[in-house]
Legacy VTK file of the C-alpha trace (Angstrom):
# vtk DataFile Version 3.0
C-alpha trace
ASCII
DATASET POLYDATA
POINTS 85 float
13.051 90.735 229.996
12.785 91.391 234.033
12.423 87.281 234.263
15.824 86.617 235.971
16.235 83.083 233.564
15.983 85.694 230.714
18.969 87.683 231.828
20.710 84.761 232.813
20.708 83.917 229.200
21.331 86.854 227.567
24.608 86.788 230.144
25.593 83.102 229.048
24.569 84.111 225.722
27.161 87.349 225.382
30.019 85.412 227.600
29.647 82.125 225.456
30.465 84.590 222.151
32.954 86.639 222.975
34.750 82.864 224.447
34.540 81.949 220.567
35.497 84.545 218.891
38.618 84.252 217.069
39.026 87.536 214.736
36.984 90.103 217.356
39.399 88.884 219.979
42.356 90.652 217.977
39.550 94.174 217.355
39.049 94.054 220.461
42.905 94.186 221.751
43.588 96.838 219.035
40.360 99.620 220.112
42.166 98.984 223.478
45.492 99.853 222.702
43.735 103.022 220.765
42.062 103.884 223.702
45.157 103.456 225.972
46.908 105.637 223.422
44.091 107.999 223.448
43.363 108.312 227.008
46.552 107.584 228.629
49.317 109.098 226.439
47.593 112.359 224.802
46.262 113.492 228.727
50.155 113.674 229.241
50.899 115.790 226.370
47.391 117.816 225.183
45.862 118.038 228.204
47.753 119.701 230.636
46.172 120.214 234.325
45.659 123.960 234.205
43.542 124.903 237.149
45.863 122.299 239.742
49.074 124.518 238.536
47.308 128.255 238.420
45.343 128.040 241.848
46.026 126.612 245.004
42.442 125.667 246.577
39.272 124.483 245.392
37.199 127.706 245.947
40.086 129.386 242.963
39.284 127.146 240.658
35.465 127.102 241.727
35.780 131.039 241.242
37.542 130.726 238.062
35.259 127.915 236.152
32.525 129.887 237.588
33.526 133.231 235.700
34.387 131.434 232.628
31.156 129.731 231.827
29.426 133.453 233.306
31.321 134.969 230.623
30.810 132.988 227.851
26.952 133.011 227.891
27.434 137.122 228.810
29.310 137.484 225.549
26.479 134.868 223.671
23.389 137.247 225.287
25.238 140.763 224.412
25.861 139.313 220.721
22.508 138.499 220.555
20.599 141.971 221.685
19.491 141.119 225.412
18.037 138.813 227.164
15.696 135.926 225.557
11.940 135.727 226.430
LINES 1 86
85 0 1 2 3 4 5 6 7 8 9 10 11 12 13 14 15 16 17 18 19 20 21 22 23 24 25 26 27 28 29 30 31 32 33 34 35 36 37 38 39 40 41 42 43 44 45 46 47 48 49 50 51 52 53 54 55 56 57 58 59 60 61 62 63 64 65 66 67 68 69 70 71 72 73 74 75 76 77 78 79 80 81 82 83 84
């Protein structure tokens, strides 16, 4: 596989099928519309950019992530009894 005429085939090999294909050209335009739909138009609705509009510099939202993770695996550790060994 590290013999360069080996991945120079497997490259011709891949290009040369996706050239012919005549149905997964038409798959392949549809998962990209769904991801384009997915990515592009849902981030604008669902996925709003909370720490740019509740803290002005980078150390804020640092601080903030920071406390947030802290506190989640505080509240998993109290639930639990302590500490794990």
């Amino acid at each position: 596989m590290h013999n360069p005429n080996t991945v120079q085939r497997l490259y011709r090999f891949y290009i040369d099928g996706f050239r012919r294909m005549t149905v997964g050209k038409s798959l392949w335009k549809i998962i990209f519309i769904k991801l384009l739909i997915m990515f592009g138009v849902l981030k604008l609705f669902f996925f709003q950019d909370f720490l740019g509009t509740h803290f002005t510099t980078d150390q804020q939202r640092a601080d903030y992530v920071l406390s947030e993770l802290t506190k989640t695996t505080q509240a998993n550790i109290s639930i639990k009894g302590g500490a794990e060994e």
